[in-house]
C-alpha positions, -999 to 999 in steps of 0.1 A, spaced: 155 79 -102 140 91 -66 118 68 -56 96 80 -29 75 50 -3 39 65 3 25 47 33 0 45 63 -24 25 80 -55 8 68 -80 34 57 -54 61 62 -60 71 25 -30 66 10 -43 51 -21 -64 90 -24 -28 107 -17 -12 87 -44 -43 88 -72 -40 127 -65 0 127 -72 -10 105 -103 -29 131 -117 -2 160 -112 24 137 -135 37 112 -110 46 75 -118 25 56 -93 33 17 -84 6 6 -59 19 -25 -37 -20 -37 -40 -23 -34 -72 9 -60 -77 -6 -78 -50 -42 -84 -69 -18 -89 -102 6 -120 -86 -25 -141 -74 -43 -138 -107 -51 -176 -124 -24 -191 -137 4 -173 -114 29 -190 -96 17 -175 -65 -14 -184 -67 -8 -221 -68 14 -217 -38 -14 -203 -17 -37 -228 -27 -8 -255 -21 -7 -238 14 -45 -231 21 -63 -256 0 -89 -250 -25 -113 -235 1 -97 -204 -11 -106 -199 -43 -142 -190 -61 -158 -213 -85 -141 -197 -117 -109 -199 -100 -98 -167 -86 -90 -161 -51 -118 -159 -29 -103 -128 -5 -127 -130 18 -122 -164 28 -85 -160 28 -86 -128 46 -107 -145 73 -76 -174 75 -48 -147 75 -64 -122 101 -71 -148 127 -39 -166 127 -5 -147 127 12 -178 116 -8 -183 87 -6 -145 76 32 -154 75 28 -178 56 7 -158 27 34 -130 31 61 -158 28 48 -162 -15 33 -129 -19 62 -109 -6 86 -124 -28 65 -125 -61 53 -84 -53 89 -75 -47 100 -91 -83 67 -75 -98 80 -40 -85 117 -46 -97 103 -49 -131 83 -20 -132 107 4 -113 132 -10 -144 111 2 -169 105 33 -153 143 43 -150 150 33 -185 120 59 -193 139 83 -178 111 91 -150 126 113 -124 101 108 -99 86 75 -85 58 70 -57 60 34 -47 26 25 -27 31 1 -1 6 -3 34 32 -24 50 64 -5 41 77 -8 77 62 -43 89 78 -55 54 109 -41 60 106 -32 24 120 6 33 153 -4 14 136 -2 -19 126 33 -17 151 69 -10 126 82 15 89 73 30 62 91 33 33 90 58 -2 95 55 -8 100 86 -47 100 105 -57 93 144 -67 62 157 -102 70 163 -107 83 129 -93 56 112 -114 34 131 -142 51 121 -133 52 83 -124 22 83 -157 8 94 -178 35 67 -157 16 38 -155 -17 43 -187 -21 64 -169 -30 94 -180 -36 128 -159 -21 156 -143 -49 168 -130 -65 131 -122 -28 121 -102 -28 153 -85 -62 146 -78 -49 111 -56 -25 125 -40 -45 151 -20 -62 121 -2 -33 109 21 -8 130 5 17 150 1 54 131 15 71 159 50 44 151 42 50 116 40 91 118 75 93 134 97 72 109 85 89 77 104 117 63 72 136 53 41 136 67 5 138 53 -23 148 80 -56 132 64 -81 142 96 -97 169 77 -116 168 42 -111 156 10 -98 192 -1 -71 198 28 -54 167 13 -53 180 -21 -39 206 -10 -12 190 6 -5 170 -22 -3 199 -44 18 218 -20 42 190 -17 39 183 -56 53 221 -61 75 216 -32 92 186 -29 92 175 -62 85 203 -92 110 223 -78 136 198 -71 138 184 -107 144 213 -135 120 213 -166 100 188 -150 63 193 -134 
């Protein structure tokens, strides 16, 4: 099975790129997704990062509170090691499972969504990477539109991760999502028809 690392920065809308490969018949595993899944009650991780953090961390019913982690993490490098010391672990395990299944499916094709591919050094788990790739300025800006952002947190948001421009040269393809919605579906389905329809026969 080819599995294929879709990446980028924060806001660089990777999660778009991969939904829109999901719809033309990929199998999608999205790094978040896992993430969200390991920290549910009643995971191991969870109690870890409780252990680590105290209860301050968690809502009322017992979830995770992100926000109040997040605010933790981003301020203090130590401490975002020390969330990516149990999530890193329990995600990569998470992964291995479903990338299992999907072999034994016989899936050909595999996009495996992960915004820290690099800084993880996770690239051994996937054949190739993938970049989507935007500007800083525009990914500032984006950023601040979806989350609601100010400048300066947007800005320290993307401090934590590997610069684009880094990013842009180390994957094998790139992505350019500057423009509109529709340039990046056509990408996609150029790449789709491309890169991957016409490299596996009777698929796509």
């Amino acid at each position: 099975m080819r599995i294929i690392g879709l990446t980028g920065g924060i806001a660089s809308g990777k999660t778009s790129a991969a939904h829109l490969f999901e719809e033309l018949g990929a199998a999608v595993i999205d790094a978040d997704q896992l993430a969200r899944e390991v920290v549910q009650p009643g995971e191991e991780a969870l109690a870890q990062i409780v252990a680590s953090f105290g209860e301050k961390v968690l809502n009322p019913d017992g979830t995770l509170n992100r926000a109040a982690l997040g605010e933790i993490v981003f301020a203090d490098p130590a401490a975002r090691r020390t969330l990516e010391g149990i999530t890193h672990p329990a995600i990569k395990k998470r992964a291995e499972e479903k990338l299992e299944r999907l072999r034994q499916a016989g899936t050909g094709t595999a996009f495996y969504v992960a915004p820290l591919l690099f800084e993880a050094g996770i690239t051994s788990r996937v054949h190739e990477v993938w970049v989507v790739y935007l500007d800083r300025e525009t990914q500032i800006e984006r950023l601040m539109a979806r989350d609601g952002l100010t400048r300066e947190a947007a800005l320290s948001r993307i401090a934590s991760q590997m610069p684009m421009e880094e990013k842009r040269k180390l994957g094998q393809i790139v992505i350019d999502n500057r423009g509109s919605r529709e340039e990046l579906e056509a990408q996609v389905r150029r790449l789709w028809r491309d890169e991957i329809a016409d490299r596996a026969p009777g698929r796509g």
